[in-house]
N, CA, C and O of each residue as an XYZ file, in Angstrom:
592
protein
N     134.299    116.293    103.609
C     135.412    116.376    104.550
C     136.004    117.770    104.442
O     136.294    118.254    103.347
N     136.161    118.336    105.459
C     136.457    119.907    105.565
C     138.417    119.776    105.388
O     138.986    118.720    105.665
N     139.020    120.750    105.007
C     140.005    120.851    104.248
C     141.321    121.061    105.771
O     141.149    122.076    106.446
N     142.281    120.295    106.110
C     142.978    120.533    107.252
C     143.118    121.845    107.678
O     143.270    122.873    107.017
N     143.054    121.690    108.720
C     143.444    122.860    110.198
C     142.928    122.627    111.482
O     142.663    121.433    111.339
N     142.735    122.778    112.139
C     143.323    122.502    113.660
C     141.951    121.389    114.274
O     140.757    121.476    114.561
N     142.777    120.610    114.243
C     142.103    119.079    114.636
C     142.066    118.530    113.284
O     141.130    117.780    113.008
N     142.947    118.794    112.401
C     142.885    118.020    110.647
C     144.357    118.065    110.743
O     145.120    118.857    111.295
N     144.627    116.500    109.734
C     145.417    116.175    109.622
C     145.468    116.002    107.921
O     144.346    115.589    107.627
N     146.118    116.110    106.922
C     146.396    115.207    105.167
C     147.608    114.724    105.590
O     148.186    115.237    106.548
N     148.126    113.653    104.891
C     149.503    112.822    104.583
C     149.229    112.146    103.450
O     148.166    112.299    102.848
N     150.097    111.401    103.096
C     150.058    110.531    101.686
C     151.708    109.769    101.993
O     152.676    110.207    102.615
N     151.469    108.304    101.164
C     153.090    108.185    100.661
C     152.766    107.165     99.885
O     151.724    106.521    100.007
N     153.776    106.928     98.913
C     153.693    106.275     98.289
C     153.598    104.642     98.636
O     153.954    104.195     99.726
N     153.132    103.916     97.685
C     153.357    102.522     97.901
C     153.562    101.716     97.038
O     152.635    101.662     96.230
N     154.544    100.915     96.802
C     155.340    100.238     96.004
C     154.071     98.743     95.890
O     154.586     97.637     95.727
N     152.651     98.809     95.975
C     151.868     97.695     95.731
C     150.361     98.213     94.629
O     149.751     99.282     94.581
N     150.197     97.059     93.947
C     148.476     97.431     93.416
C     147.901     98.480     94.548
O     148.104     98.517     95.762
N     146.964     99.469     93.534
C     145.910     99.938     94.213
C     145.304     99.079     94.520
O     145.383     99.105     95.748
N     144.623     98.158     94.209
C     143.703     96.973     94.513
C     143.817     96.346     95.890
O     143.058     96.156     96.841
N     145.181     96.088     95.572
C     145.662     94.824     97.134
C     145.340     96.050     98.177
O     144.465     95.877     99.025
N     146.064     97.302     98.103
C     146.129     98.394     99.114
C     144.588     98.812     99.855
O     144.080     99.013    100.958
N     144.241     98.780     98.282
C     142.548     99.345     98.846
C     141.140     98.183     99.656
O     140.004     98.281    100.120
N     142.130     97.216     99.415
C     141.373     95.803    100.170
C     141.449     95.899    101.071
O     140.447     96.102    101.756
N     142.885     95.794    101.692
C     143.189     95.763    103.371
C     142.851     96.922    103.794
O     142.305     97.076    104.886
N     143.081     97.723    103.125
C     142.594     99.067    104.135
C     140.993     99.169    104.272
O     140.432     99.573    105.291
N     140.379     98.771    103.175
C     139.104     98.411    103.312
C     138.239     97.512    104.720
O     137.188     97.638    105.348
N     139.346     96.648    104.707
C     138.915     95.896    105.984
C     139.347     96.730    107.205
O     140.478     96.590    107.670
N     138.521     97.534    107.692
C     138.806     98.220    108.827
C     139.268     97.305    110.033
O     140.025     97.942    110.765
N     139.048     95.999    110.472
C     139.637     95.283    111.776
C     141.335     94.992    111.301
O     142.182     94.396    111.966
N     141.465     95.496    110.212
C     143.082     95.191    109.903
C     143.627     96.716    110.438
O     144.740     96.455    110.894
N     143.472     97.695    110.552
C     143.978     98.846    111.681
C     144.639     98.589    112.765
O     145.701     99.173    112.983
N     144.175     97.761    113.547
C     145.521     97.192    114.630
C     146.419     96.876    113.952
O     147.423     97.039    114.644
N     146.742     96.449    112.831
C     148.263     95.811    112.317
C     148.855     96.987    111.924
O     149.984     97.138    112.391
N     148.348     98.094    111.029
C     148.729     99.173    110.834
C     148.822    100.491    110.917
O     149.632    101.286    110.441
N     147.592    100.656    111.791
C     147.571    101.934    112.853
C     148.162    102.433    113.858
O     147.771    102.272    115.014
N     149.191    103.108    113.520
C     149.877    103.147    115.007
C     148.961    103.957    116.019
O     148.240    104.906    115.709
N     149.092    103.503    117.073
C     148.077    104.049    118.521
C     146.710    102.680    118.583
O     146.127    102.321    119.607
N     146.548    102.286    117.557
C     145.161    101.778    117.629
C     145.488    100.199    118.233
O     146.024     99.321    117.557
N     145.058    100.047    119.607
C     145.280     98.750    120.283
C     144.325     97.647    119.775
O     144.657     96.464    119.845
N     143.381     97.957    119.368
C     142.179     96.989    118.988
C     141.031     97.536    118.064
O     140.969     98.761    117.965
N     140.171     96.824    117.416
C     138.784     96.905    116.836
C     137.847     95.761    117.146
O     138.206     94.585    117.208
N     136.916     96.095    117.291
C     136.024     95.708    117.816
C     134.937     96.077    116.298
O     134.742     97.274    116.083
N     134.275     95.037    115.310
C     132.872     94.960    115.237
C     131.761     94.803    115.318
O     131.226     93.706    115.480
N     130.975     96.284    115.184
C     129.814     96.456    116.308
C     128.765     95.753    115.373
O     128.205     94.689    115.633
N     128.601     96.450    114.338
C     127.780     95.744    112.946
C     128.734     95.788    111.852
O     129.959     95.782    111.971
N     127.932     95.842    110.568
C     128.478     95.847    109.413
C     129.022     96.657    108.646
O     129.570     96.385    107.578
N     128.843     98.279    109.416
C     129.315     99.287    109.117
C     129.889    100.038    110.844
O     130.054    101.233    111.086
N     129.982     99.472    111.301
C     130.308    100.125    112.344
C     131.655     99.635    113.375
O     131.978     98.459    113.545
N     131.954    100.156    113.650
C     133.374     99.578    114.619
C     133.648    100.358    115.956
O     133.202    101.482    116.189
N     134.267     99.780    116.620
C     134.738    100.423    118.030
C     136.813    100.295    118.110
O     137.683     99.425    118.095
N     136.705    101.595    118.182
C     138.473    101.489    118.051
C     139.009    101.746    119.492
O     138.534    102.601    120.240
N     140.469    100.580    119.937
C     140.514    101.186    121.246
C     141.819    101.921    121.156
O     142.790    101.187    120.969
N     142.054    103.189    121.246
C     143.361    104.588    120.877
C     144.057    104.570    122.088
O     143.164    104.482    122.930
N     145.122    104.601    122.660
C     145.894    105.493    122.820
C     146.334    107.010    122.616
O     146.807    107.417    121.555
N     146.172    107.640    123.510
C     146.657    109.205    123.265
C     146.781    109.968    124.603
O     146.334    109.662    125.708
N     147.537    111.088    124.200
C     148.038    111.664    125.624
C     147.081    112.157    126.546
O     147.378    112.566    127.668
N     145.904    112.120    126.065
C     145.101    111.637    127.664
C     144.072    110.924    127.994
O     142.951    111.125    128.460
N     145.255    109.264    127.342
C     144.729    107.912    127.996
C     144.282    107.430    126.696
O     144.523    107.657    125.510
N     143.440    106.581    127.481
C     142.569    105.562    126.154
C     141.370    105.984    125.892
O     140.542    106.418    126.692
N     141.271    105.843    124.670
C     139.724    106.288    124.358
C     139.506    105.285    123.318
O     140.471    104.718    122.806
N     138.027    104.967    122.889
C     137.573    104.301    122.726
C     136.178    104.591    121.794
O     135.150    103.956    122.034
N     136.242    105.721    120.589
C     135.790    105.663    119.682
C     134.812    104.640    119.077
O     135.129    103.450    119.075
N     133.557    105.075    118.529
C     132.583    104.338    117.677
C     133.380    104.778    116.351
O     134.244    105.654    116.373
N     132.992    104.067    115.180
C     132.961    104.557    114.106
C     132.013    104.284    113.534
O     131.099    103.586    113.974
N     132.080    104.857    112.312
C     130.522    104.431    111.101
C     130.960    104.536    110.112
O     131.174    105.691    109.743
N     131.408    103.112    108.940
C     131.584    103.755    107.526
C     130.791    104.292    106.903
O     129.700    103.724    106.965
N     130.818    105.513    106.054
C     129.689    106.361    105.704
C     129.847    105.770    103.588
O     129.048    105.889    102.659
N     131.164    105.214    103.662
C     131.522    104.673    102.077
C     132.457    104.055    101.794
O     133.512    104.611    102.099
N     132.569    102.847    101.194
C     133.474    101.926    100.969
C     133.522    101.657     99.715
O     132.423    101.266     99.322
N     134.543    101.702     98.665
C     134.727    101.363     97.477
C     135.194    101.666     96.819
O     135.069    102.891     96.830
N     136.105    101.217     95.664
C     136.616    102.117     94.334
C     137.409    103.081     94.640
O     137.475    104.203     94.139
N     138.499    102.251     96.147
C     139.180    103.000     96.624
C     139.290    104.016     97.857
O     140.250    104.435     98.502
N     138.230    104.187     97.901
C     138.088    105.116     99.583
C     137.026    104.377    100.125
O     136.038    103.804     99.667
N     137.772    104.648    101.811
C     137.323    104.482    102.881
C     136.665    105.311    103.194
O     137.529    106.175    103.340
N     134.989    106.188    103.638
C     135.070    107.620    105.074
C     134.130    106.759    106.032
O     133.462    105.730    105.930
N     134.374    107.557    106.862
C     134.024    107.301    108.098
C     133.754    108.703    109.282
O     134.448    109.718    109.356
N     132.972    108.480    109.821
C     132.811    109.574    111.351
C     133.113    108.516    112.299
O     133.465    107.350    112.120
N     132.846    109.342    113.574
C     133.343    109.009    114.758
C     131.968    109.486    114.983
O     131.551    110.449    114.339
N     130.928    108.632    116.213
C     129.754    108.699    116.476
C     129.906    108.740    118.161
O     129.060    109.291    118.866
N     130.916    108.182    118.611
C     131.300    108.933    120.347
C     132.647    108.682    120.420
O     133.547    108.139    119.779
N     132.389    109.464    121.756
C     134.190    109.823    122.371
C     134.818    111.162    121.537
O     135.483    112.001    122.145
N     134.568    111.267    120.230
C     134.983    111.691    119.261
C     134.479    112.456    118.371
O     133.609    111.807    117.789
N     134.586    113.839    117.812
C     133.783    114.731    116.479
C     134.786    114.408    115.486
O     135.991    114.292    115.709
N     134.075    114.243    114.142
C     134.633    114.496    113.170
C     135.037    112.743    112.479
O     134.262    111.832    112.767
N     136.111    112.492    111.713
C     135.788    111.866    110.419
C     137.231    111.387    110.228
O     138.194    111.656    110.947
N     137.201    110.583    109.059
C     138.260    110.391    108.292
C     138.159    109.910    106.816
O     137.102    109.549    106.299
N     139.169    109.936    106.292
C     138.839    108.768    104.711
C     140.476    108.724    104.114
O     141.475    109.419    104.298
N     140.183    107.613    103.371
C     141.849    107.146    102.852
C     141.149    106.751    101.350
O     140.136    106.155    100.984
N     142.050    107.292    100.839
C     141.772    106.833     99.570
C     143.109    106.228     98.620
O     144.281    106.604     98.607
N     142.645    105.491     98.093
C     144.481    104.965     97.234
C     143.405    105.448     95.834
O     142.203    105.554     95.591
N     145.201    105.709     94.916
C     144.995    106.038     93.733
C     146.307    105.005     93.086
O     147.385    104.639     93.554
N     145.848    104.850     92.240
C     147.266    103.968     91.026
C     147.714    104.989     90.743
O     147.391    106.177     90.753
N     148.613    104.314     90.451
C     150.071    104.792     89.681
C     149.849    104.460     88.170
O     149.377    103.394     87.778
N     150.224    105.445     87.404
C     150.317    104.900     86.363
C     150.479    103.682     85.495
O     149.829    103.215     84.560
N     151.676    103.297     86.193
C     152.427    102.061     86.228
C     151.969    100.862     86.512
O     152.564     99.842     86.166
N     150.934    100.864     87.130
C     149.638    100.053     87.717
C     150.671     99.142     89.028
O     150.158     98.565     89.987
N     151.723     99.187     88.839
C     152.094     98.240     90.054
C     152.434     98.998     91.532
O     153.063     98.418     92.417
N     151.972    100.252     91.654
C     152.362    101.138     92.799
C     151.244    102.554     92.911
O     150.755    103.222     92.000
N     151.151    102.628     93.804
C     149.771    103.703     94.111
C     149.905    104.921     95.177
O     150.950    104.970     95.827
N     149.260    105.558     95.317
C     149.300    106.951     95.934
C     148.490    106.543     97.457
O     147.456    105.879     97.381
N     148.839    106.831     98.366
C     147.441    106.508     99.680
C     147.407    107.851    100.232
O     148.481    108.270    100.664
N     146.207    108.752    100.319
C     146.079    109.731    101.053
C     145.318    109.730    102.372
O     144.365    108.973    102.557
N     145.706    110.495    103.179
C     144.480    110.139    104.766
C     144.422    111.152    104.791
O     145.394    111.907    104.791
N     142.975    111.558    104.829
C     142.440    113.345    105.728
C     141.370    113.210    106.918
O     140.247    112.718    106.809
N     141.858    113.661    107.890
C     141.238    113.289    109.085
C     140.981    114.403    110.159
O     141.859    115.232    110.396
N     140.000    114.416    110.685
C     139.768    115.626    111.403
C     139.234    115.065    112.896
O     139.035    113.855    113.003
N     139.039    115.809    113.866
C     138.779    115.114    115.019
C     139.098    116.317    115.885
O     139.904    117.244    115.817
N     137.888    115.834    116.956
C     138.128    117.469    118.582
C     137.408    115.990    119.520
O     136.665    115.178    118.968
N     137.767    115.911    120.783
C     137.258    114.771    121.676
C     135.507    115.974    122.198
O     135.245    117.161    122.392
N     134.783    114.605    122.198
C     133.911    115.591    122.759
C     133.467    116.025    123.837
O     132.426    116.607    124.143
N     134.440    115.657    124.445
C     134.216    116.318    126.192
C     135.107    117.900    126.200
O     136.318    117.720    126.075
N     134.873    118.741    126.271
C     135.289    120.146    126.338
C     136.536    120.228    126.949
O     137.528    120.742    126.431
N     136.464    119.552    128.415
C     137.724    119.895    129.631
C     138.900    118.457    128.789
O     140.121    118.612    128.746
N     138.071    116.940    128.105
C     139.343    116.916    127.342
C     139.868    117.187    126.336
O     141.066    116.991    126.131
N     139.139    117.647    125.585
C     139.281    118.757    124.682
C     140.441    119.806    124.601
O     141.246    119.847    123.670
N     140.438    120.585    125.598
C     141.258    121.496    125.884
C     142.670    120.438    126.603
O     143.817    120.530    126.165
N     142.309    119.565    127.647
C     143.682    119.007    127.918
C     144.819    117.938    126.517
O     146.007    117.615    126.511
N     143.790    117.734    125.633
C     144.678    117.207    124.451
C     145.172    118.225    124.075
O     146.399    118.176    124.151
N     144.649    119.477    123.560
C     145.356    120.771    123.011
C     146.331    120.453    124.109
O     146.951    119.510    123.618
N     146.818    120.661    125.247
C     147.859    120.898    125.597
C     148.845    120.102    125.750
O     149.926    120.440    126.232
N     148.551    118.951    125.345
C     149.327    117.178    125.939
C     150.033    117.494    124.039
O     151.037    116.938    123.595
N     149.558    118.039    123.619
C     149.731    118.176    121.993
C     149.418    116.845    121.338
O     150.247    115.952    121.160
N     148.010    116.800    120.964
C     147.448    115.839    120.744
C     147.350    116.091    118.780
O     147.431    115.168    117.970
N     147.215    117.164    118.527
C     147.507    117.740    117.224
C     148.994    117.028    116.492
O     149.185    116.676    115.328
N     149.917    116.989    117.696
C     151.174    116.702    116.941
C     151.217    114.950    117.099
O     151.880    114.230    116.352
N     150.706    114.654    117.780
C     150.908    113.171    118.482
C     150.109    112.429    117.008
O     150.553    111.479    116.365
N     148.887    113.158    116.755
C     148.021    112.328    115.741
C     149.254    112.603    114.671
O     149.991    111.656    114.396
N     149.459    113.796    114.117
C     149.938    113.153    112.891
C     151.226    113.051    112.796
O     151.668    113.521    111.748
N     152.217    112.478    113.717
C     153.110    111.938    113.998
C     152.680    110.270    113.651
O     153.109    109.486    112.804
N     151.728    110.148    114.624
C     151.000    108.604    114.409
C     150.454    107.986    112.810
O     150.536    106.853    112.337
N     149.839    109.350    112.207
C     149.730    108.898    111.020
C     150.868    109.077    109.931
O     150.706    108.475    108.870
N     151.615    109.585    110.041
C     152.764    109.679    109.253
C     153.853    108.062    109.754
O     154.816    107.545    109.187
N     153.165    107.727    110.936
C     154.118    106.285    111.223
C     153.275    105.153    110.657
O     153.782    104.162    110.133
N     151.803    105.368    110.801
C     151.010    104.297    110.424
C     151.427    104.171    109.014
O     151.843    103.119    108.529
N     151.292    105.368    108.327
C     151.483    105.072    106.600
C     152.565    104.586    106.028
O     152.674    103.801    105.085
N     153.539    105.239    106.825
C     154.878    104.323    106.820
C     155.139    102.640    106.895
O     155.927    101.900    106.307
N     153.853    102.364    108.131
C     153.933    101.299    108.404
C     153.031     99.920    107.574
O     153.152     98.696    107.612
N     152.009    100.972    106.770
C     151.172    100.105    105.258
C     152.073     99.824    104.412
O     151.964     98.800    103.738
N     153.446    100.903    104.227
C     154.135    100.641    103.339
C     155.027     99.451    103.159
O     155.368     98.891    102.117
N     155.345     99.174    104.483
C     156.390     98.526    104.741
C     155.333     97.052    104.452
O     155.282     96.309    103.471
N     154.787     97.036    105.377
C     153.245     95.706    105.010
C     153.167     95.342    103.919
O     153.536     94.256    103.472
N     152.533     96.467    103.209
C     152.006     96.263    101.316
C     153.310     95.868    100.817
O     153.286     94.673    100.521
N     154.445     96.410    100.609
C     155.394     96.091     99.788
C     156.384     94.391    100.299
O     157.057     93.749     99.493
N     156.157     93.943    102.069
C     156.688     92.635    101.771
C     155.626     91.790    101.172
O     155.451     90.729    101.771
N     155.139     91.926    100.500
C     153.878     90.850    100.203
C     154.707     90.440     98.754
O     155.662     91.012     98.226
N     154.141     89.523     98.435
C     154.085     89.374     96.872
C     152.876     89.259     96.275
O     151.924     88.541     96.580
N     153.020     90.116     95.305
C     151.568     90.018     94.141
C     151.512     89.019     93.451
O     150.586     88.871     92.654
């Protein structure tokens, strides 16, 4: 995964739950509609593969994915249409073992050129990690009403 800048996003926040519980659900990629903000649906295509349906400022799109690794804490993944580029989340414990670290690094350019250039201008750069800074917010809030 290439290191953020333009079409890359990093965030992190904390979470007041097991790495374990955290790294389960996030593991299950069709659980993204509950906590992805923008992401209206998933769709599984196979056993490593998914179809996400997005929201973004120009329109819906509708992404393949491919997990490329699942386990022991991280998620990655590419985007195989609609879409260049990748993502991965990884949780880390906390010392403390009852609270953990979640990081997302994500990169992405649409692969049509003309929308390409019209997301650059709809500010599609700021929209994503606005979205992911709400999604992570929004694992947090998830993971921590639970009880362990």
């Amino acid at each position: 995964m290439k290191s953020p800048n333009e079409g890359s996003l990093a965030i992190e926040q904390q979470i007041d739950a097991p790495a374990k519980s955290v790294a389960a659900y996030i593991g299950d990629f069709t659980n993204a509609k509950e906590w992805m903000v923008g992401v209206e649906g998933v769709e599984r295509l196979s056993e490593d593969s998914f179809r996400m349906m997005l929201e973004s400022p120009v329109g819906r799109l509708e992404p393949e994915a491919k997990i490329l690794e699942h386990g022991n804490g991280l998620i990655r993944w590419i985007y195989v249409s609609a879409l260049e580029g990748g993502g991965e989340v990884t949780v880390v414990p906390e010392a403390d073992g009852s609270s953990c670290l979640v990081s997302y690094i994500g990169n992405f350019t649409l692969k049509s050129k003309i929308l390409n250039r019209a997301a650059r201008f709809a500010g599609m750069e700021r929209f994503a990690k606005r979205n992911g800074e709400r999604s992570l917010l929004r694992l947090k809030q998830l993971m921590e009403a639970r009880r362990y």
